[in-house]
ROFILO-755747 format. One record per residue (C-alpha): x, y, z. Coordinates in steps of 0.05 Angstrom, whole numbers, plus 5000, padded with zeros to 4 digits. Example, Ala and Ser with C-alpha at 12.3 -4.5 7.8 and 13.67 -1.06 7.14 Angstrom:
ROFILO-755747
kelo X 5246 | Y 4910 | Z 5156 .
kelo X 5273 | Y 4979 | Z 5143 .
end
This chain:
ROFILO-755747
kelo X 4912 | Y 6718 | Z 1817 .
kelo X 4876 | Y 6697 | Z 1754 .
kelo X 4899 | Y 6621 | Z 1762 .
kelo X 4885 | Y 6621 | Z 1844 .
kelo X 4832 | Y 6678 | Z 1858 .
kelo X 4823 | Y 6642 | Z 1919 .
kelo X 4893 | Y 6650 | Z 1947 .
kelo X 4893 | Y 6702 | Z 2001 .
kelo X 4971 | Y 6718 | Z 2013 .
kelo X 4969 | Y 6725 | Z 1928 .
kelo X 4910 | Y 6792 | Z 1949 .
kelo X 4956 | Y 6811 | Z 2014 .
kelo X 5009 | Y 6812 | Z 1961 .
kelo X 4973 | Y 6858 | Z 1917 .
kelo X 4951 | Y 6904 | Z 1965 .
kelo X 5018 | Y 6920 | Z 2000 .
kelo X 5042 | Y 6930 | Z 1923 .
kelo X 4982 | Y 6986 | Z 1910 .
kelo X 5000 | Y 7009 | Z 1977 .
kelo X 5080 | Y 7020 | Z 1966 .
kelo X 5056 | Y 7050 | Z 1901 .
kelo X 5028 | Y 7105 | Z 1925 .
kelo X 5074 | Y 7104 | Z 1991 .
kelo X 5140 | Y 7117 | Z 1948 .
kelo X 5101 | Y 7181 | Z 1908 .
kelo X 5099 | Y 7134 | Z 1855 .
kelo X 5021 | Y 7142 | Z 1833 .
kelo X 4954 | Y 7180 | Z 1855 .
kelo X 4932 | Y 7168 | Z 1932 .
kelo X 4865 | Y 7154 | Z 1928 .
kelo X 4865 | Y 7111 | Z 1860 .
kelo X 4925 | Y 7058 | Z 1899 .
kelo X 4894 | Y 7063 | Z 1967 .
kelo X 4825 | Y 7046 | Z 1938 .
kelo X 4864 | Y 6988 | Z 1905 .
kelo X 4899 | Y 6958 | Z 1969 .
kelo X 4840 | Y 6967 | Z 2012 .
kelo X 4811 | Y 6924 | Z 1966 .
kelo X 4854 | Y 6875 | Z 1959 .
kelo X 4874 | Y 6871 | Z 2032 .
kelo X 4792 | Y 6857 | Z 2042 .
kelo X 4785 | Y 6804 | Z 1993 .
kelo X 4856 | Y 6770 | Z 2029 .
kelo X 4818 | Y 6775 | Z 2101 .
kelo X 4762 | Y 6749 | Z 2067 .
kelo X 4800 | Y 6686 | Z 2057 .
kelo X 4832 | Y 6690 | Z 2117 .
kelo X 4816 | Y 6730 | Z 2181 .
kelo X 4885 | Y 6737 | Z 2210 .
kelo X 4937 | Y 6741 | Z 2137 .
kelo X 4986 | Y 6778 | Z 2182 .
kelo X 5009 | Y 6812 | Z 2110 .
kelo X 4932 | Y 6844 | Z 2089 .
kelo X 4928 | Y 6865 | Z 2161 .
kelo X 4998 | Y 6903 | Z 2156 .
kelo X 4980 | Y 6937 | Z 2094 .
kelo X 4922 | Y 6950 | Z 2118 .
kelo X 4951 | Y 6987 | Z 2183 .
kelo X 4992 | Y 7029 | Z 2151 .
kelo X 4942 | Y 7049 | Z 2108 .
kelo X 4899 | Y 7072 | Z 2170 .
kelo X 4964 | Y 7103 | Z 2192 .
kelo X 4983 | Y 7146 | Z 2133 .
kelo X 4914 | Y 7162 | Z 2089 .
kelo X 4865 | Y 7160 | Z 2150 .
kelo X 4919 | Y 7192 | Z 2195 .
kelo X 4889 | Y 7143 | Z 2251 .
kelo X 4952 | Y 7122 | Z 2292 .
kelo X 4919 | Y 7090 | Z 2343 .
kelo X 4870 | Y 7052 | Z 2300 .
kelo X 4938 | Y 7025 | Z 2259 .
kelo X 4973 | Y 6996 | Z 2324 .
kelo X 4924 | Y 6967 | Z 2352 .
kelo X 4924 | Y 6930 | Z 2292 .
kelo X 4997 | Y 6918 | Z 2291 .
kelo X 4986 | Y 6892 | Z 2353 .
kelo X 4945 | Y 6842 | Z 2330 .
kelo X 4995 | Y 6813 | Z 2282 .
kelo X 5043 | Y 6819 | Z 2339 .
kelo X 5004 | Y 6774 | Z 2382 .
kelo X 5006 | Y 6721 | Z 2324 .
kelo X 5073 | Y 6727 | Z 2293 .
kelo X 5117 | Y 6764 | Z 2346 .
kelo X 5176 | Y 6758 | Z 2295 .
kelo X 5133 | Y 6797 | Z 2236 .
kelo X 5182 | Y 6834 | Z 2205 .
kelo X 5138 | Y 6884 | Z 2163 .
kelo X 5100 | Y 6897 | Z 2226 .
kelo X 5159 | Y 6908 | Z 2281 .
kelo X 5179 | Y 6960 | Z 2219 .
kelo X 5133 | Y 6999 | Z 2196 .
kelo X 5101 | Y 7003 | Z 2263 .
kelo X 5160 | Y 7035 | Z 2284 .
kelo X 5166 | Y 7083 | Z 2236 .
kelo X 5095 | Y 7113 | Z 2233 .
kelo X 5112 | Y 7122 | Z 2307 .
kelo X 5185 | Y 7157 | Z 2288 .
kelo X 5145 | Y 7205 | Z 2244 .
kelo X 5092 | Y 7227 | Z 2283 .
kelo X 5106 | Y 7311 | Z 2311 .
kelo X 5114 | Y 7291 | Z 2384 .
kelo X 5115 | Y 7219 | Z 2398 .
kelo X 5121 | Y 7196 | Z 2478 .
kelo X 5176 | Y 7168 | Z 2508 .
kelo X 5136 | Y 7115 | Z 2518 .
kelo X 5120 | Y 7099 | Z 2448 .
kelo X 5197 | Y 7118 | Z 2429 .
kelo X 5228 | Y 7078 | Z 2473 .
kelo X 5176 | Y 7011 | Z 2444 .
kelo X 5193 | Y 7035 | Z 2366 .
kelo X 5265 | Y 7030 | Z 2385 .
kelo X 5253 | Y 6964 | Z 2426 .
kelo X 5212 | Y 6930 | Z 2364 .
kelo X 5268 | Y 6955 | Z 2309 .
kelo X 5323 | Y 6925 | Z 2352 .
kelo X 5277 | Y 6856 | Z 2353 .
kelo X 5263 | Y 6857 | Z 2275 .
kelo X 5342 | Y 6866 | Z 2256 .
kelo X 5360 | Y 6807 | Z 2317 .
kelo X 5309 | Y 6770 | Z 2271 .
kelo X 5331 | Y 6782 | Z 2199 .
kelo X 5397 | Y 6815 | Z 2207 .
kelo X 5403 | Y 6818 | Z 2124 .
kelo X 5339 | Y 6848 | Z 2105 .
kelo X 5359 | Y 6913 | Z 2069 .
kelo X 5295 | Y 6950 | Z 2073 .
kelo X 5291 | Y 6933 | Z 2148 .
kelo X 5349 | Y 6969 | Z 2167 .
kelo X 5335 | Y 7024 | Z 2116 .
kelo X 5273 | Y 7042 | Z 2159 .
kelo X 5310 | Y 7031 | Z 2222 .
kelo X 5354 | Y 7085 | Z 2202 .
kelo X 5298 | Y 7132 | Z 2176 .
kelo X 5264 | Y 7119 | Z 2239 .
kelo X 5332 | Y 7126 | Z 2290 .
kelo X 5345 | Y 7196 | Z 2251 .
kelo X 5267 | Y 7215 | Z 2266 .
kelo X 5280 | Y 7206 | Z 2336 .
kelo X 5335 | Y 7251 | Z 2334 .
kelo X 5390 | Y 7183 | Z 2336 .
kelo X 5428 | Y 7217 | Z 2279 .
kelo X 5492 | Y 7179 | Z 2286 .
kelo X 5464 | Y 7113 | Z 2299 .
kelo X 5417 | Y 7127 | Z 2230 .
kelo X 5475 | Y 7143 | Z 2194 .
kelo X 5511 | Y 7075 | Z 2217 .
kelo X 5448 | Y 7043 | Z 2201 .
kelo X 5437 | Y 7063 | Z 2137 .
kelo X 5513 | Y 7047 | Z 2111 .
kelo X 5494 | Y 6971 | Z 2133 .
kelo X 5437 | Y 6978 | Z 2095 .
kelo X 5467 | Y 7002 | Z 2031 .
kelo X 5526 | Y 6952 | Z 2036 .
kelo X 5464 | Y 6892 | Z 2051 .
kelo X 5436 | Y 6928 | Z 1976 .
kelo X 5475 | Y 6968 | Z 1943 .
kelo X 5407 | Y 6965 | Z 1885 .
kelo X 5357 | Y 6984 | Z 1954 .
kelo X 5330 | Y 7052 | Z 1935 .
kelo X 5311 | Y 7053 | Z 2010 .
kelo X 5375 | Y 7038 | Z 2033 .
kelo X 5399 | Y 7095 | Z 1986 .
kelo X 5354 | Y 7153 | Z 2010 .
kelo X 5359 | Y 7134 | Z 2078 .
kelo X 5437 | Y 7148 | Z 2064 .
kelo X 5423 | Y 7215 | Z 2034 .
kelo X 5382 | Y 7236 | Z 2091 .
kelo X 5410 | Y 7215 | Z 2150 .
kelo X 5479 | Y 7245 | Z 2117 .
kelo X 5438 | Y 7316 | Z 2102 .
kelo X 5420 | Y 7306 | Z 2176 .
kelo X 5490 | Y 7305 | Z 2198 .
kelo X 5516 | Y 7358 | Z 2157 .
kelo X 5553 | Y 7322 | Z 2114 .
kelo X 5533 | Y 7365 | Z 2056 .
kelo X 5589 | Y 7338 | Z 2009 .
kelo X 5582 | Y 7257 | Z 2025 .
kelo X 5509 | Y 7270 | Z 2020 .
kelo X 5507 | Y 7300 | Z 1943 .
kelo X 5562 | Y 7245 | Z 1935 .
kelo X 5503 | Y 7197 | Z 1954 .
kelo X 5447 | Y 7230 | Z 1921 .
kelo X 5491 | Y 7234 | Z 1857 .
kelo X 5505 | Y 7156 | Z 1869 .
kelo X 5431 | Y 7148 | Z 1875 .
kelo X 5396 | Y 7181 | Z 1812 .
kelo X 5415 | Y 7147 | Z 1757 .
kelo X 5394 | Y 7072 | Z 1791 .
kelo X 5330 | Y 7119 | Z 1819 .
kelo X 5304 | Y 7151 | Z 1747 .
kelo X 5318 | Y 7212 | Z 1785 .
kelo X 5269 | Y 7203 | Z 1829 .
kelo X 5239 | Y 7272 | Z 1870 .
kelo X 5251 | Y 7245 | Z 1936 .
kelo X 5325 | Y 7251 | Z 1930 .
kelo X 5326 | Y 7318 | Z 1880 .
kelo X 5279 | Y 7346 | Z 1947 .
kelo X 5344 | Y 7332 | Z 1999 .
kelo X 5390 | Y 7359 | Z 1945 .
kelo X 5346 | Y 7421 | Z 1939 .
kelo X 5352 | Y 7430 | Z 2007 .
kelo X 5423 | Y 7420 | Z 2019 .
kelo X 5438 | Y 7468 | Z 1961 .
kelo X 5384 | Y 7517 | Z 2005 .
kelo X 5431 | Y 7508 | Z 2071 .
kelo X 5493 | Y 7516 | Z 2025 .
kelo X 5455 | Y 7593 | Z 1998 .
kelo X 5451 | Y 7562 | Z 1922 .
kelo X 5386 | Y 7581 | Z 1905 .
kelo X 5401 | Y 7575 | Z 1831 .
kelo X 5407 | Y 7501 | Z 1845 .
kelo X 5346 | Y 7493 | Z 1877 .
kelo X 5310 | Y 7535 | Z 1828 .
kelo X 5344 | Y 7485 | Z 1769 .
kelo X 5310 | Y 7422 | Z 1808 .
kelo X 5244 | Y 7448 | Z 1825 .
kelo X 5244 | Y 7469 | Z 1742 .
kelo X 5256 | Y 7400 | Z 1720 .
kelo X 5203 | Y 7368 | Z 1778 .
kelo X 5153 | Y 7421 | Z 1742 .
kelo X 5168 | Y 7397 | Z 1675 .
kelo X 5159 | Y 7325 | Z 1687 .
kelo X 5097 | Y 7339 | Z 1726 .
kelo X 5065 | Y 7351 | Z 1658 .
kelo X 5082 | Y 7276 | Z 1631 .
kelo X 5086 | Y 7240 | Z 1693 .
kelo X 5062 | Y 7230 | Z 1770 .
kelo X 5097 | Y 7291 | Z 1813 .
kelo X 5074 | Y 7290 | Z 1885 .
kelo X 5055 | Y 7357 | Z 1904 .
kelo X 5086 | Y 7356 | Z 1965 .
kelo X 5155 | Y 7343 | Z 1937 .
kelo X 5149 | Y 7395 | Z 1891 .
kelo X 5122 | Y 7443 | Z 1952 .
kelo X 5180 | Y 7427 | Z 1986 .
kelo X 5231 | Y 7436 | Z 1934 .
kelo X 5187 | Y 7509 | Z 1928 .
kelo X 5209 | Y 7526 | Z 2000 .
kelo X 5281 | Y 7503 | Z 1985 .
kelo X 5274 | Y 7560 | Z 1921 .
kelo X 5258 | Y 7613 | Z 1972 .
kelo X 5178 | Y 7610 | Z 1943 .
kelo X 5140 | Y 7608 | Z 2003 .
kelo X 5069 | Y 7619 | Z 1973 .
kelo X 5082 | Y 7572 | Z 1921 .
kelo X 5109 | Y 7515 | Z 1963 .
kelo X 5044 | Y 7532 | Z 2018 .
kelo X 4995 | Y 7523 | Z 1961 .
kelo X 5029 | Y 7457 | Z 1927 .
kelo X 5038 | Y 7419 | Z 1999 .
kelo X 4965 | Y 7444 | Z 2020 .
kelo X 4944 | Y 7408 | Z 1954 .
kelo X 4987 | Y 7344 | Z 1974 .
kelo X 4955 | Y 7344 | Z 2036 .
kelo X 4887 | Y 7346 | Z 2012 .
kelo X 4898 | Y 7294 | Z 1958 .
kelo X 4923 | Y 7241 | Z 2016 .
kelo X 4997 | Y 7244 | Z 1991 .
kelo X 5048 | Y 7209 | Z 2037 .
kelo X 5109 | Y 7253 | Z 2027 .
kelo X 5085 | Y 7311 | Z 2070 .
kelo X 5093 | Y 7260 | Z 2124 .
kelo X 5154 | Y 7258 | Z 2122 .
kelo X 5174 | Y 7321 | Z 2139 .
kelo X 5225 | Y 7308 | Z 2190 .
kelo X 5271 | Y 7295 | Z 2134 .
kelo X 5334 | Y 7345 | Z 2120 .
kelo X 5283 | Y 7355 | Z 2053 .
kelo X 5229 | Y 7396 | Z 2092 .
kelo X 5280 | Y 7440 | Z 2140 .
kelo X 5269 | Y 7505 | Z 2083 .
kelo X 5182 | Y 7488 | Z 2092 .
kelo X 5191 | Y 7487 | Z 2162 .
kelo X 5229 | Y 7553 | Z 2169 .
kelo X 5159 | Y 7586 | Z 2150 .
kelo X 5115 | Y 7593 | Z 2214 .
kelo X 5054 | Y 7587 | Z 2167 .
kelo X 5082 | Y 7514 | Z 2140 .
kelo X 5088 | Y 7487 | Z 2203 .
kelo X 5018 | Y 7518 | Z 2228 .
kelo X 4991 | Y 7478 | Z 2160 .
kelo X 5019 | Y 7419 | Z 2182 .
kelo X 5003 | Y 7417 | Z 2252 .
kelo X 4933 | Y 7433 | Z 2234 .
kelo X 4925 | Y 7364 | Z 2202 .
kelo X 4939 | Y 7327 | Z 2271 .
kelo X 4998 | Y 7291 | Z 2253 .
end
């Protein structure tokens, strides 16, 4: 950007990197969305219609604004363009997979645009990754689990691919093959939270609450020397058995614009969701 300020897909670029940033628990909310909105401005300054600013920019409106309708209409947008827009037949999808009670309506076109983006780019790891997060959101738990084997043999190196394994095998049942995955998965991950959160769970189901106690003590203890979302250590809380606790630390997530609480229809959040007052907290946000 410092040789070609001027080049609007180098911003686009930028912003959906600040944007995955914070997406994937990886940093702050508000310090990367700050940054991509930014970025994704200055591209659309350049360019009106950079089908890449506009799709960061969506799912931004999606996910920190919690604005659904405002993000696909602007997927829609792009769609007019560039029918064939990969990021945007995705991650439209998916915010659509996630929301509490999607429509048939709006099912039935998430399921319709995944099938187009894979017909398009058949080898594109991360887009069947998210077709299998979003196929196991619906409640396609089989077809997810499919899915997200063809994603890890397109990428063995995807950590998508890798947690969409783990959770559409937690899904399933398939305690065993999913710790097999999840132990595949942290070394290549740094151990990162959003697995240790579907092992916590599965060691929940399984009644080892020493286990889950032994992840959330580690999640606390990096916390102090580096970025912990506050929903993934709320929900490794629940999996403990402490309900205040995990109420408190996800109400903070929530608050501070975190994505991970939005997932919740992962495996990960079945101990949070047990808790009538957990799911009252998240319903109360409109998602």
């Amino acid at each position: 950007m410092e040789l070609d300020p001027e080049m609007g897909d180098g911003h686009a670029a930028l912003s959906d990197a600040y944007r995955l940033t914070w997406i994937y628990g990886m940093a702050p909310a508000r310090e990367m969305v700050r940054k991509a909105r930014a970025a994704a401005e200055r591209s659309l300054s350049l360019d009106a219609d950079n089908a890449q600013a506009l799709a960061s920019l969506a799912n931004i409106i999606s996910v920190y604004d919690l604005n659904i309708d405002g993000c696909l209409a602007i997927a829609d947008r792009i769609l007019a363009r560039e029918p064939l827009h990969i990021q945007t037949l995705v991650e439209r999808s998916f915010v659509i997979a996630l929301g509490s009670h999607p429509s048939p309506q709006r099912s039935a076109q998430a399921l319709h645009h995944l099938r187009v983006a894979r017909r398009a780019d058949p080898l594109n790891a991360w887009a069947a990754s998210l077709e299998s997060l979003s196929l196991c959101s619906l409640g396609l738990h089989d077809e997810a689990a499919r899915e997200a084997s063809a994603a890890v043999a397109l990428d063995p190196q995807s950590f998508t691919a890798r947690w969409a394994q783990v959770w559409t095998l937690s899904a399933l049942g398939r305690d065993d093959e999913a710790m097999s995955a999840a132990m595949e998965t942290l070394p290549m991950s740094g151990r990162n939270p959003r697995i240790l959160t579907e092992m916590a769970a599965i060691h929940s189901r399984q009644g080892d609450a020493a286990a889950a106690e032994a992840i959330l003590d580690e999640l606390h203890r990096r916390a102090s020397t580096e970025f912990i979302e506050y929903s993934a250590l709320g929900a490794v809380a629940a999996s403990a058995g402490h309900r205040a606790e995990s109420r408190s630390l996800i109400a903070t997530g929530i608050s501070e614009r975190e994505a991970y609480w939005q997932f919740n229809k992962s495996p990960a959040w079945a101990p949070f969701l047990a808790d009538p007052e957990g799911v009252a907290m998240l319903r109360a946000t409109g998602f």
